[in-house]
KOLTOR-333646 format. One record per residue: residue in one letter; x, y, z of N, C-alpha, C, O, CB in turn. Coordinates in steps of 0.1 Angstrom, whole numbers. Glycine has a CB too. Layout:
KOLTOR-333646
ATOM  residu   n.px   n.py   n.pz  ca.px  ca.py  ca.pz   c.px   c.py   c.pz   o.px   o.py   o.pz  cb.px  cb.py  cb.pz
ATOM       A      X      Y      Z      X      Y      Z      X      Y      Z      X      Y      Z      X      Y      Z
...
This chain:
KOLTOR-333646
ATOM  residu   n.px   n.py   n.pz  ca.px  ca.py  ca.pz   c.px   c.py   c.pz   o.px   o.py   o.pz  cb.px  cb.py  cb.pz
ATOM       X   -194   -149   -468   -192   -155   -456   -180   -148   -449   -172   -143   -456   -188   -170   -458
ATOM       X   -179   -147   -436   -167   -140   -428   -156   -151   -427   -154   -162   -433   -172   -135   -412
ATOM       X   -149   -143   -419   -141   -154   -419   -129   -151   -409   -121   -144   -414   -137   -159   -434
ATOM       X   -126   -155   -395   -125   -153   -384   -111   -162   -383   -110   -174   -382   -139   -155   -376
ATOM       X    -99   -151   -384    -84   -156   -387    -75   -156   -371    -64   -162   -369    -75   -143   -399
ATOM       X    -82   -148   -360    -74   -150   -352    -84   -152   -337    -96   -152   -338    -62   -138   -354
ATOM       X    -78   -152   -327    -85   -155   -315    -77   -140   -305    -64   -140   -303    -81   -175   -308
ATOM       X    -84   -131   -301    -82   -120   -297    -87   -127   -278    -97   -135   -277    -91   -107   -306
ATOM       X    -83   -125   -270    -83   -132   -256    -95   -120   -249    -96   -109   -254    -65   -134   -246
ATOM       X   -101   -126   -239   -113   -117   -234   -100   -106   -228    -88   -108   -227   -127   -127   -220
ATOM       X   -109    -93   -226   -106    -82   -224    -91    -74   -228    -87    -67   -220   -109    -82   -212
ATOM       X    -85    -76   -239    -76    -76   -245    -79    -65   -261    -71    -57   -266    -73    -90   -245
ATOM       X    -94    -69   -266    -99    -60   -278   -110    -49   -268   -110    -49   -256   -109    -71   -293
ATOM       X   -118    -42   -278   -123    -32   -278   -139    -39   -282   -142    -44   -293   -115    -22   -287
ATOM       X   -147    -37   -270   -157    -45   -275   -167    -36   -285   -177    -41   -288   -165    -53   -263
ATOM       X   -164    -22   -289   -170    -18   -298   -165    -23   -312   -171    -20   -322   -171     -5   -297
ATOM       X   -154    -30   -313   -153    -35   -324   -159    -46   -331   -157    -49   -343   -144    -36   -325
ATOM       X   -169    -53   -319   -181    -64   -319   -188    -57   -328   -192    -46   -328   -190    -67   -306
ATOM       X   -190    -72   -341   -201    -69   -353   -214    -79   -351   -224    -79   -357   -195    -71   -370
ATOM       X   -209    -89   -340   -222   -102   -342   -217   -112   -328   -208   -108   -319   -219   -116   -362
ATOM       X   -223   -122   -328   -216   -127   -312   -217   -142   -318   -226   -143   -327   -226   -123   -293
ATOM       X   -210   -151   -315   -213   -169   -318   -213   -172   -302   -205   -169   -293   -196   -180   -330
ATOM       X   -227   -182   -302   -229   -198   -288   -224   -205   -297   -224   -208   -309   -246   -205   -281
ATOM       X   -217   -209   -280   -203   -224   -284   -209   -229   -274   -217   -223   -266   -182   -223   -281
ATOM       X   -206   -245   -273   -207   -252   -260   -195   -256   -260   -186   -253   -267   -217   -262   -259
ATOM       X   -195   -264   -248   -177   -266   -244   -169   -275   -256   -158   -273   -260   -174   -277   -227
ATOM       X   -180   -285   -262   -171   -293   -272   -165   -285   -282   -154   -288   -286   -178   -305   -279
ATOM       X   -174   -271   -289   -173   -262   -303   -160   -252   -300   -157   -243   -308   -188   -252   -306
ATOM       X   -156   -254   -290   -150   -242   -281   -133   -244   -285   -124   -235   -285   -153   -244   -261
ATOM       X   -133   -254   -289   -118   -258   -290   -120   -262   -309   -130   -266   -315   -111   -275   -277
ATOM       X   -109   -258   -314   -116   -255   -328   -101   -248   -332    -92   -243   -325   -132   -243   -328
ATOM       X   -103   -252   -349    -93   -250   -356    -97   -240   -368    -93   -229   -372    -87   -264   -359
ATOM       X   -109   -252   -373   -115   -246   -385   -131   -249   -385   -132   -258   -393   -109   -253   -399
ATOM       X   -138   -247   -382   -154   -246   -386   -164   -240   -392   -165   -229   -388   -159   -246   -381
ATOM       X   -169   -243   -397   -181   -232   -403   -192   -233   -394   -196   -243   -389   -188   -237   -419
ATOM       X   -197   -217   -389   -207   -213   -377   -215   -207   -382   -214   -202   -394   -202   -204   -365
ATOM       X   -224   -206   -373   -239   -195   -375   -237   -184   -370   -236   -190   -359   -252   -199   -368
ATOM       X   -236   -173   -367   -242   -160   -355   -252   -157   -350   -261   -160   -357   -240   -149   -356
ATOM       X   -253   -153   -345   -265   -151   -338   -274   -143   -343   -286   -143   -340   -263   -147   -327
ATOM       X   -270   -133   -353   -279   -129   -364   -283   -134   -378   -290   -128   -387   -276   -120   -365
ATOM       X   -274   -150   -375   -278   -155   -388   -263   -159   -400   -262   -170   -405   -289   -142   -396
ATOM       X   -255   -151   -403   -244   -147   -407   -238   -162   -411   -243   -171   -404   -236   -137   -396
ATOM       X   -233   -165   -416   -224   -178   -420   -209   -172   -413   -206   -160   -413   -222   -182   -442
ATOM       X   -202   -181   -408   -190   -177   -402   -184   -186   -405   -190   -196   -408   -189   -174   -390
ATOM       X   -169   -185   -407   -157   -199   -407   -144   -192   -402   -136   -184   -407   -153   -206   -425
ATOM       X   -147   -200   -386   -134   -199   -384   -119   -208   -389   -119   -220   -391   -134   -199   -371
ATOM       X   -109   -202   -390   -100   -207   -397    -84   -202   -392    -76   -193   -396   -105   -205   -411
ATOM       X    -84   -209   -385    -72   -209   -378    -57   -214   -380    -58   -226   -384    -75   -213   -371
ATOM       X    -46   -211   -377    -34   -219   -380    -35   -232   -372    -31   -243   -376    -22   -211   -376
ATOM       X    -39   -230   -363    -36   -244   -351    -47   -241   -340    -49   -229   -337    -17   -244   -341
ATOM       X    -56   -255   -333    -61   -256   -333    -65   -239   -317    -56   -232   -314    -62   -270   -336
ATOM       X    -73   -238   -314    -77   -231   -304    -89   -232   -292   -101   -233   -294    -79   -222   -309
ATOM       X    -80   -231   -278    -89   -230   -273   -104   -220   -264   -102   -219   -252    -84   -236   -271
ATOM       X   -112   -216   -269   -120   -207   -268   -130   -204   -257   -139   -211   -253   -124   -207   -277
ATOM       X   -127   -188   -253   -129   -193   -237   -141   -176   -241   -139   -167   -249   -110   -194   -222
ATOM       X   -153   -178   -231   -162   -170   -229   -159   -156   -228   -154   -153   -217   -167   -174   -220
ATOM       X   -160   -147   -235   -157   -133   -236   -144   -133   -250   -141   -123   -257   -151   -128   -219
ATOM       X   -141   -142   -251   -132   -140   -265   -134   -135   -274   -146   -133   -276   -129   -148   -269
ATOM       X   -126   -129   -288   -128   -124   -297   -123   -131   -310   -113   -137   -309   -124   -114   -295
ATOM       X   -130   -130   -322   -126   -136   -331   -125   -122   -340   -134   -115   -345   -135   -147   -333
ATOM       X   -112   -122   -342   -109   -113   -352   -114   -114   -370   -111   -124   -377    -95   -114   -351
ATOM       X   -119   -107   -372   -129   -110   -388   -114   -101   -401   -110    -89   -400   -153    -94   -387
ATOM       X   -110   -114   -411   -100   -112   -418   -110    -93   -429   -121    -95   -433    -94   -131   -428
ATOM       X   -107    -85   -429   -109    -74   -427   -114    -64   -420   -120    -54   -425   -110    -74   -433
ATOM       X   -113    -65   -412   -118    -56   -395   -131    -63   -393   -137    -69   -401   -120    -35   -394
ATOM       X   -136    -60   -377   -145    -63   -371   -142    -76   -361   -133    -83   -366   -155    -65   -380
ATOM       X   -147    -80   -349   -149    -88   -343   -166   -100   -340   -177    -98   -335   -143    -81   -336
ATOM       X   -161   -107   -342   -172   -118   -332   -171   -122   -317   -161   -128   -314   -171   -132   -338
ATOM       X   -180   -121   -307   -176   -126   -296   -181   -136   -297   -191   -138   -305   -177   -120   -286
ATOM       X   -174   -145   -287   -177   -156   -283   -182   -156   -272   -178   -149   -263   -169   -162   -282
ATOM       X   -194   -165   -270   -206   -164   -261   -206   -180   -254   -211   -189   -261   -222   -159   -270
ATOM       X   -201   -184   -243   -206   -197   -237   -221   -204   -235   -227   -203   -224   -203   -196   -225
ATOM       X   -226   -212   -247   -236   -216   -240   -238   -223   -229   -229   -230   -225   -240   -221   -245
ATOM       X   -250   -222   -222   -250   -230   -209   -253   -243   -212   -257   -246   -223   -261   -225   -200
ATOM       X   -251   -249   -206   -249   -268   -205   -256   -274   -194   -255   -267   -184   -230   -274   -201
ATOM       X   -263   -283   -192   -267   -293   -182   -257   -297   -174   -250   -306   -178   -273   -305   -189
ATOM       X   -254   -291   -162   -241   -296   -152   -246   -297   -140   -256   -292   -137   -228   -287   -151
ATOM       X   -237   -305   -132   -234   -309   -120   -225   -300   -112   -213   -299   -114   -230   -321   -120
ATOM       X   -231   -293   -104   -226   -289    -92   -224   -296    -83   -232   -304    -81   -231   -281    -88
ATOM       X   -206   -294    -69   -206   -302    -62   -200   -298    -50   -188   -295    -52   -203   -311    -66
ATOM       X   -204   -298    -39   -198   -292    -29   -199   -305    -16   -204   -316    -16   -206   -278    -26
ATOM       X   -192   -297     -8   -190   -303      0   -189   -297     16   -186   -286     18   -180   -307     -6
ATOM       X   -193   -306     26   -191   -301     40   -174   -294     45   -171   -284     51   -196   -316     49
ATOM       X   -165   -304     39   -151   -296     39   -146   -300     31   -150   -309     24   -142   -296     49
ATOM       X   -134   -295     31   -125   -293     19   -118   -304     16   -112   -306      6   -115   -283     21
ATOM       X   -119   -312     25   -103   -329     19   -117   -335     15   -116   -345      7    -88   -343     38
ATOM       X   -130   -331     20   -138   -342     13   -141   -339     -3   -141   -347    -12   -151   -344     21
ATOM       X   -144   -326     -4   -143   -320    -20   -129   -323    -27   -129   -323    -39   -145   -303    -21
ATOM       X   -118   -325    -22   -105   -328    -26   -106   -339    -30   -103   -340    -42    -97   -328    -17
ATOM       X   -110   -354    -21   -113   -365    -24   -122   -369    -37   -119   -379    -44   -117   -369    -15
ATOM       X   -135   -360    -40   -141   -360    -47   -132   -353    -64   -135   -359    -75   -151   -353    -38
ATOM       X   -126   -346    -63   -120   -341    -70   -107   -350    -75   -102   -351    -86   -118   -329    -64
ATOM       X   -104   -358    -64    -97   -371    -70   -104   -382    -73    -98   -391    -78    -88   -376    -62
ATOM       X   -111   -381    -72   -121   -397    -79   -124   -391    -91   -126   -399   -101   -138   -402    -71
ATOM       X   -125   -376    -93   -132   -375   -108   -121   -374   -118   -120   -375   -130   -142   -362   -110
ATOM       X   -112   -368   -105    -97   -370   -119    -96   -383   -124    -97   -386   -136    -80   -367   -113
ATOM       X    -93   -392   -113    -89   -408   -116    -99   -416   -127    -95   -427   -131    -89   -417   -101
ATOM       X   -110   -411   -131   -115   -411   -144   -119   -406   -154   -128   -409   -162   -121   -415   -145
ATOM       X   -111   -392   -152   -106   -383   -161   -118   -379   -169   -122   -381   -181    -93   -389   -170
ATOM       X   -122   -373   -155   -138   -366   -161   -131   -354   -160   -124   -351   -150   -154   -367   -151
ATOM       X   -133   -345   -173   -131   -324   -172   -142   -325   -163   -153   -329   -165   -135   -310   -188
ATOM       X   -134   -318   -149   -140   -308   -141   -130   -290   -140   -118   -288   -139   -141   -317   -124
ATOM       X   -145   -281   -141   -143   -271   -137   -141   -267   -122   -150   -269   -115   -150   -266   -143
ATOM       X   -132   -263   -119   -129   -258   -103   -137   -245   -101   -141   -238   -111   -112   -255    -99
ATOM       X   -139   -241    -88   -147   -227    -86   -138   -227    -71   -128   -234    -67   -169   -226    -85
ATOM       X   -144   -219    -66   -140   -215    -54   -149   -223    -44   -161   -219    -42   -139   -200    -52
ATOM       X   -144   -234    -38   -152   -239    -30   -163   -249    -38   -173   -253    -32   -158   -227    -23
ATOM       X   -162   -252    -50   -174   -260    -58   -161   -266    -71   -150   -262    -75   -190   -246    -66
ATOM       X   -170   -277    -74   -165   -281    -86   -178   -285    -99   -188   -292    -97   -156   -293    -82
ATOM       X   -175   -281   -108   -187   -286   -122   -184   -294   -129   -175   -290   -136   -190   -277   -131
ATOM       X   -189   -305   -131   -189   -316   -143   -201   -313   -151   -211   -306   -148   -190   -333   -136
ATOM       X   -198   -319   -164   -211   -325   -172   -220   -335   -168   -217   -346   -169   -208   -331   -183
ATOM       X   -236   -331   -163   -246   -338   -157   -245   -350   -165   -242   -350   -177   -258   -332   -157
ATOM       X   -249   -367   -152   -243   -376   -153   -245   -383   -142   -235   -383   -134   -232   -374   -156
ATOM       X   -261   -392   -139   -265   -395   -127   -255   -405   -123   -255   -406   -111   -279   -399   -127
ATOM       X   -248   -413   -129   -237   -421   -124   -226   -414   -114   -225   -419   -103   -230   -425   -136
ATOM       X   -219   -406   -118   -208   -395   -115   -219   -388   -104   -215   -391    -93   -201   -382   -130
ATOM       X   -230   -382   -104   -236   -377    -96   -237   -387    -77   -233   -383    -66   -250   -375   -105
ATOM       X   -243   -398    -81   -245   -408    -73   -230   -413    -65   -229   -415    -53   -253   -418    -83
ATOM       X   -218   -415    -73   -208   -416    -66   -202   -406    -58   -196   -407    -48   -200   -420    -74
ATOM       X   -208   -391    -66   -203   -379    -57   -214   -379    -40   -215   -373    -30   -206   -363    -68
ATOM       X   -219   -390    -47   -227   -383    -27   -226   -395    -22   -226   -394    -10   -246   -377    -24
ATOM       X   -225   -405    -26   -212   -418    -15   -202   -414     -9   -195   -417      1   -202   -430    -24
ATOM       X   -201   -405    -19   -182   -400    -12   -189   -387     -2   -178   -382      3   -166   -390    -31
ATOM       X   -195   -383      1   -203   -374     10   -206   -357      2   -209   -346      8   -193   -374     25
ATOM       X   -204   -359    -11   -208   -347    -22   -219   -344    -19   -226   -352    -13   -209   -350    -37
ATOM       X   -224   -329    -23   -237   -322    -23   -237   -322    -39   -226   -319    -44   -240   -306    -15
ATOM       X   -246   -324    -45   -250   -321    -59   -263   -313    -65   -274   -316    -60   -250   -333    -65
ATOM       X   -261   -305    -72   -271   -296    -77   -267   -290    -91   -259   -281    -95   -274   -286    -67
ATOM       X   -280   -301    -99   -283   -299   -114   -285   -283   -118   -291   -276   -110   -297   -306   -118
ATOM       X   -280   -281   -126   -275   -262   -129   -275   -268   -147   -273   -278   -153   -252   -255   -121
ATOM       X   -282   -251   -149   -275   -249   -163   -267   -237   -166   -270   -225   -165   -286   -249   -174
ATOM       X   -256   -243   -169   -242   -231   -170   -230   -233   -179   -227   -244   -182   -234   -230   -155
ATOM       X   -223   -220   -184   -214   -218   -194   -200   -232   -182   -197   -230   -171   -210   -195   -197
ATOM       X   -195   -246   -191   -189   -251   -187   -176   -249   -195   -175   -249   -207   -195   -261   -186
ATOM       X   -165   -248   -186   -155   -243   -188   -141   -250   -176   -134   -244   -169   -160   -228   -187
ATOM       X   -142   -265   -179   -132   -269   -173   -120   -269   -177   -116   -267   -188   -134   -280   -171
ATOM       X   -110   -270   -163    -97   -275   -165    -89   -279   -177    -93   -289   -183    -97   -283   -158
ATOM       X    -77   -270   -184    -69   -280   -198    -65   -288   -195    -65   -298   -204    -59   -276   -207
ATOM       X    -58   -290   -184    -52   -300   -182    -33   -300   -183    -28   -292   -190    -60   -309   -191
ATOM       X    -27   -308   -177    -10   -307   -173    -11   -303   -189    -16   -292   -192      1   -323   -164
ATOM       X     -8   -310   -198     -3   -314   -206     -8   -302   -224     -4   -301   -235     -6   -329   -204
ATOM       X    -20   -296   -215    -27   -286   -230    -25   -273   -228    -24   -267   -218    -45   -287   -233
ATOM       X    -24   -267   -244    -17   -257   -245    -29   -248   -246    -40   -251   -252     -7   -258   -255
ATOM       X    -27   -234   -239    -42   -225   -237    -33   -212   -247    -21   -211   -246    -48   -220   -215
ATOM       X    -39   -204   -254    -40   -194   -263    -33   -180   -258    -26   -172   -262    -54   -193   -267
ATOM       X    -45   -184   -240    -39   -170   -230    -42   -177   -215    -51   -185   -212    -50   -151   -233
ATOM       X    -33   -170   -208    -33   -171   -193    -49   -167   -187    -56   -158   -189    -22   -159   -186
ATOM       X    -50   -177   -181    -62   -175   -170    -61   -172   -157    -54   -180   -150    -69   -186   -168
ATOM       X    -68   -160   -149    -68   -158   -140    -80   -154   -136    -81   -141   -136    -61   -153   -139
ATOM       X    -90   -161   -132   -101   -161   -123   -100   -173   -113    -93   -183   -111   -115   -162   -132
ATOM       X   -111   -165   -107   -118   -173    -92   -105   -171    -84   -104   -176    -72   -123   -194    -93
């Protein structure tokens, strides 16, 4: 079995040092210690000091050389836009205020599909559109991220 000791941050390793790749969904993504599959089959256990959170393009360092990447599976989500911006704002505060993870984009926001949450988003004057995509929300004030993010 491998066995995958550290979390190398997207574009930081050498992706020829890729021996296999692991699908995560957003819940698998944050992780301390687990035993995985690869995608060629492989038994994996990651095993970490403290727990991690694992973000699409990442590397899992293999305890005698080699890497695994980490691959986002796509997810059943809600897309949501809006005619302007204080109304996607508004929307973005109603989903905070029940502390739904939403992912921000530029101009869009993504939840986990959820005809309830869907239906309030277009009371509030939301556009919504069912998508399947790598989900990758917000940590939040208070959580600690592995490495700096800078997209969108």
């Amino acid at each position: 079995m491998m066995r995958a000791v550290a979390v190398l941050p997207t574009a930081t390793w050498n992706p020829s040092a890729a021996v296999d790749t692991v699908l995560l969904d957003h819940d698998h993504r944050h992780r301390r210690r687990i035993a995985l599959h690869t995608q060629s089959g492989a038994e994996l256990l990651l095993d970490l000091p403290q727990a991690v959170r694992l973000r699409d393009g990442d590397g899992l360092a293999l305890e005698g050389g080699g890497v695994v990447v980490v691959r986002a599976t796509p997810e059943p989500l809600i897309e949501i836009d809006a005619h302007s911006a204080a109304t996607l704002m508004r929307i973005a505060w109603h989903l905070g205020n029940r502390h739904v993870p939403v992912q921000v984009l530029d101009r869009k926001l993504r939840i986990r599909a959820d005809h309830v949450l869907a239906d309030l988003v277009k009371q509030l004057g939301g556009h919504v559109a069912e998508i399947d995509a790598a989900f990758d929300p917000e940590a939040g004030a208070y959580a600690e991220s592995h490495h700096h993010r800078d997209d969108h």
